[in-house]
C-alpha positions in Angstrom: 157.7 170.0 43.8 155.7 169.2 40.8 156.5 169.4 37.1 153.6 172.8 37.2 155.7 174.2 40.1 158.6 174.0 38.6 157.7 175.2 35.5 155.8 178.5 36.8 158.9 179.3 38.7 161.3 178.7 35.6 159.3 181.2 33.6 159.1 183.8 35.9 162.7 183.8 36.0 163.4 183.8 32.8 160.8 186.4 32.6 162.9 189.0 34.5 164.9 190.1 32.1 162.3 191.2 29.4 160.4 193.3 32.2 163.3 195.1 33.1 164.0 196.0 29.8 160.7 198.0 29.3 160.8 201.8 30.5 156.8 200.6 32.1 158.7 198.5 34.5 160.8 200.5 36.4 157.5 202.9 36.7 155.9 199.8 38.2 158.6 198.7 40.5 158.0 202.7 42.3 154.3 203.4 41.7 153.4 199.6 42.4 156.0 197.8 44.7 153.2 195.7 46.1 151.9 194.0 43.1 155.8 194.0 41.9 156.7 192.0 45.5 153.4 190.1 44.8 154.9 189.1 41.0 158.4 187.8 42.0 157.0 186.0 45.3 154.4 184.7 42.9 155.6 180.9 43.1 156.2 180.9 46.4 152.7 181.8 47.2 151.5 178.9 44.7 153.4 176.3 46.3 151.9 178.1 49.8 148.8 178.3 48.8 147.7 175.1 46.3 144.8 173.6 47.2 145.2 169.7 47.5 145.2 168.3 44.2 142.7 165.2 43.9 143.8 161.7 43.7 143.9 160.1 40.5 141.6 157.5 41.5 138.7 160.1 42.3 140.0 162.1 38.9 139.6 159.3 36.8 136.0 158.1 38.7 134.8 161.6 38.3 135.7 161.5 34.5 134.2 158.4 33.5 131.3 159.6 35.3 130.7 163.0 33.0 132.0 160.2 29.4 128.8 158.0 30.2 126.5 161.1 30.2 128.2 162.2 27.2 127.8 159.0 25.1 124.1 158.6 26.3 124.3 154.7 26.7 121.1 153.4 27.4 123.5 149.8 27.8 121.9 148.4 30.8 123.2 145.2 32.7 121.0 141.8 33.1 121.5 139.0 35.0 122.7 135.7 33.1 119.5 134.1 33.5 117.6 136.7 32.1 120.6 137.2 29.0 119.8 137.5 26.1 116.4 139.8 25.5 116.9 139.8 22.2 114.2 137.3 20.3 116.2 135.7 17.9 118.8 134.9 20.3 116.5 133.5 23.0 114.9 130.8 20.8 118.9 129.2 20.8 118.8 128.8 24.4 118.6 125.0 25.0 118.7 123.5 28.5 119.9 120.3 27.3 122.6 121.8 25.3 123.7 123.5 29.0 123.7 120.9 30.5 126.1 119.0 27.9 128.5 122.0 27.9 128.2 122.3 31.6 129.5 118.4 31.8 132.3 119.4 29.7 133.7 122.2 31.5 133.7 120.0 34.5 135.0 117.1 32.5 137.8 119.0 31.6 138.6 120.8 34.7 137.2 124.5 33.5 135.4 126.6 36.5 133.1 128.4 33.8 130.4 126.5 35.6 130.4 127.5 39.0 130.7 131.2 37.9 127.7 131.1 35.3 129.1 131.7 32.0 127.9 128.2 30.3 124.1 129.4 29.3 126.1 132.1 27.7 128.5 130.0 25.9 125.3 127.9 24.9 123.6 130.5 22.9 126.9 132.2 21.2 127.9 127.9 20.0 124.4 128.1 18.7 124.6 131.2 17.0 127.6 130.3 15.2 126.1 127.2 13.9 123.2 128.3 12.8 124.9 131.4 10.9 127.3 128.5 9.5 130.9 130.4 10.8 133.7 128.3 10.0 136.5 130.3 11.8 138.4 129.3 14.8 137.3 130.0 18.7 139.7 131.3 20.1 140.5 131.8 23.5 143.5 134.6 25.2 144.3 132.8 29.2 144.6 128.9 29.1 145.4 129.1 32.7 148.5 129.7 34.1 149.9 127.4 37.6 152.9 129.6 38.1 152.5 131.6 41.2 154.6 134.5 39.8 152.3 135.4 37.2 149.5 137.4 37.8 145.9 136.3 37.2 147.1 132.9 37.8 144.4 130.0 38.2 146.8 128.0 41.2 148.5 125.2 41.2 145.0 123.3 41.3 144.0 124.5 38.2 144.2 122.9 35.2 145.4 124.4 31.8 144.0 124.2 28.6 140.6 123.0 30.6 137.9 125.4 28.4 140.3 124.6 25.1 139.5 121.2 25.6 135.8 121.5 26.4 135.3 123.7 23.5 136.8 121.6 21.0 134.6 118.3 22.2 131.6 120.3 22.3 132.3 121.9 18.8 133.6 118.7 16.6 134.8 120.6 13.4 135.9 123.7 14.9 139.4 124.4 15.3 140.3 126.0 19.1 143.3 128.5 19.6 144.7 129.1 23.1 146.9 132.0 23.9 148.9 132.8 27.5 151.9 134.4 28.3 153.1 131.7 30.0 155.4 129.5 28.0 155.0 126.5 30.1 151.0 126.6 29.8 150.7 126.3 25.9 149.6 123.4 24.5 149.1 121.5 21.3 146.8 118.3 20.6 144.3 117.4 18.3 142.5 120.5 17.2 144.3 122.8 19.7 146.9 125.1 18.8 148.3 127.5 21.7 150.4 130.6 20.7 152.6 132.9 23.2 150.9 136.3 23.9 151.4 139.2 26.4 148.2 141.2 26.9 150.4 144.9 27.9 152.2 144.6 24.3 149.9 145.6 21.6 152.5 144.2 19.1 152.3 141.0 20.7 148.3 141.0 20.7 148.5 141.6 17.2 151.2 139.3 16.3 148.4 136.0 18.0 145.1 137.5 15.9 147.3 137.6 12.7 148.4 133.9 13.0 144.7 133.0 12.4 143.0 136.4 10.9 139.6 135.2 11.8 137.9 133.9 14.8 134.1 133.0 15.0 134.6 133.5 19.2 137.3 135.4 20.8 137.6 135.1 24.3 139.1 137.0 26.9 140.6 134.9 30.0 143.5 136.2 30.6 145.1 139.0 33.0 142.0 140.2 34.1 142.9 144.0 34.0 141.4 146.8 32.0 144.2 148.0 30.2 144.9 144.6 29.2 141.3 143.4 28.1 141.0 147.0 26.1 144.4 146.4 24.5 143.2 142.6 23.4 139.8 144.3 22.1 140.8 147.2 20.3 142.6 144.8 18.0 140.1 141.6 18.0 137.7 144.6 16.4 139.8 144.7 13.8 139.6 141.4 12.7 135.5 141.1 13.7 133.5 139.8 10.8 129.7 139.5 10.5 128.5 137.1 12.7 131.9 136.9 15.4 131.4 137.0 18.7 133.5 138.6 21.4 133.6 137.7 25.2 135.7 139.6 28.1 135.0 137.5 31.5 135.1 138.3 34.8 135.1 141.9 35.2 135.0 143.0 38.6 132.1 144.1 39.9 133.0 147.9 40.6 131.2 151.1 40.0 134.4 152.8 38.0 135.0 149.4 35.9 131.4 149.0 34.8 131.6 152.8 33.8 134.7 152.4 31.2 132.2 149.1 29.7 129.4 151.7 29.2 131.7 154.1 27.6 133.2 150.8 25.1 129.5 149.7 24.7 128.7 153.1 23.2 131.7 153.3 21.1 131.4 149.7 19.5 127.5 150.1 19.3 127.1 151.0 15.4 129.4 147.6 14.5 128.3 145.3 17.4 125.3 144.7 19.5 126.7 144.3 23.1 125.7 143.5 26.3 127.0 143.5 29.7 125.9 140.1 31.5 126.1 139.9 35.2 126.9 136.7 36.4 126.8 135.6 40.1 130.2 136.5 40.9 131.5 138.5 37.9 130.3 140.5 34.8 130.6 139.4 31.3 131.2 142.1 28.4 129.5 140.4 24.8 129.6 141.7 21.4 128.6 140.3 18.5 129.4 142.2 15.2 126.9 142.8 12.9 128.4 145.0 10.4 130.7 143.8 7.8 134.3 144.7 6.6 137.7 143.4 5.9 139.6 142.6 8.8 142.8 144.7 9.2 146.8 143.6 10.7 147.8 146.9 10.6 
């Protein structure tokens, strides 16, 4: 019995008493004994005659649905190698530059090459150079070997792999890795690594205030919505003018795509965004363009 059962049934209970007590009711209970049977069986015939409820999955796909109409995105998804549109963006693409940071990914042991996300790490690097942001890149799933933990890379991967090619590709630029596993932080030249738990908003906030501004924040890590909504709702809050923001692999899937739409059109007066599908995955990008002072709280 569900909690709308049970509570229809608890008030027409405790309903019975102040019926009774009106003169009206006995009248009722002789001129209308049908619609008085009718009222006390009334639970009954709920529980009888409920139509199925809907699952939550076709609730929530159904919802999302009528949000993207509402917000009016006009957000539409491109493939990588047609990313980005924009002009001033597309004169930073360099294929020799690619190529360089494609070497280091491999170098290092990163699969950010086989799933297409180096010509968009190419043009971000640029950007930041040529806007002159000093803060850190950071960087939330340095890769995990422990089967137990979801989102895990194997015991083939190799942590701290994008850390490391980041860091030789960007000489004077600091790198901050964060992963809830313990045993996968690391700390080396230029590389700091900090404990964080994606489900635990306090513990999100707790890594972005240990640096307070990034130039890149990347998503890598439990590759769930809840989780990459909790990280960017407070990497927003420390966005300054020029920062970018990456979420990777998001799986390709109607319902998924729909809550990015939704995020696009929320973030859209502070950020220009874009929703980047890769070969295998798609990639949620925003850049902010509006400035403010970042926020802890």
């Amino acid at each position: 019995m569900d909690e709308w059962t049970r509570w229809t049934i608890r008030e027409t209970l405790l309903s019975l008493p102040k019926h009774f007590r009106r003169k009206d009711s006995y009248l009722r209970l002789i001129n209308e004994p049908l619609l008085s049977i009718k009222w006390l069986l009334s639970p009954l015939i709920y529980v009888i005659a409920k139509p199925k409820q809907r699952g939550r999955t076709e609730l929530y796909a159904a919802a999302l649905d009528r949000l993207v109409e509402l917000s009016q995105s006009e957000l539409q998804t491109t493939l990588v190698s047609a990313w980005p549109a924009d002009k001033d963006l597309q004169v930073l693409r360099d294929e020799h530059s690619i190529a360089i940071l494609e070497e280091l990914f491999r170098k290092h042991g990163s699969n950010k090459v086989s799933v297409g996300y180096a010509p968009i790490y190419q043009i971000i690097l640029a950007h930041i150079t040529s806007t002159e942001h000093q803060a850190p890149i950071a960087e939330i799933g340095i890769g995990s070997q422990n089967p137990a933990i979801p989102s895990n890379m194997t015991v083939f991967g190799k942590p701290g792999a994008s850390l490391r090619a980041f860091r030789d590709y960007c000489p004077q630029t600091e790198v901050i890795g964060g992963d809830i596993d313990i045993e996968a932080l690391i700390n080396e030249e230029r590389i700091t690594s900090l404990h964080v738990d994606q489900l635990q908003h306090e513990s999100v906030l707790n890594f972005f205030s240990r640096f307070s501004q990034y130039s890149l924040l990347i998503d890598d890590g439990l590759h769930e919505i809840d989780a990459n909504l909790n990280t960017l709702a407070v990497a927003l809050r420390f966005a300054t003018p020029g920062s970018w923001i990456v979420i990777e692999d998001i799986a390709i899937d109607e319902s998924i795509i729909n809550i990015w739409l939704c995020v696009a059109k929320l973030i859209s007066n502070t950020h220009r965004v874009w929703l980047v599908r890769c070969p295998q995955t798609f990639v949620f990008i925003a850049n902010c363009r509006v400035g403010h002072t970042p926020s802890a709280t």
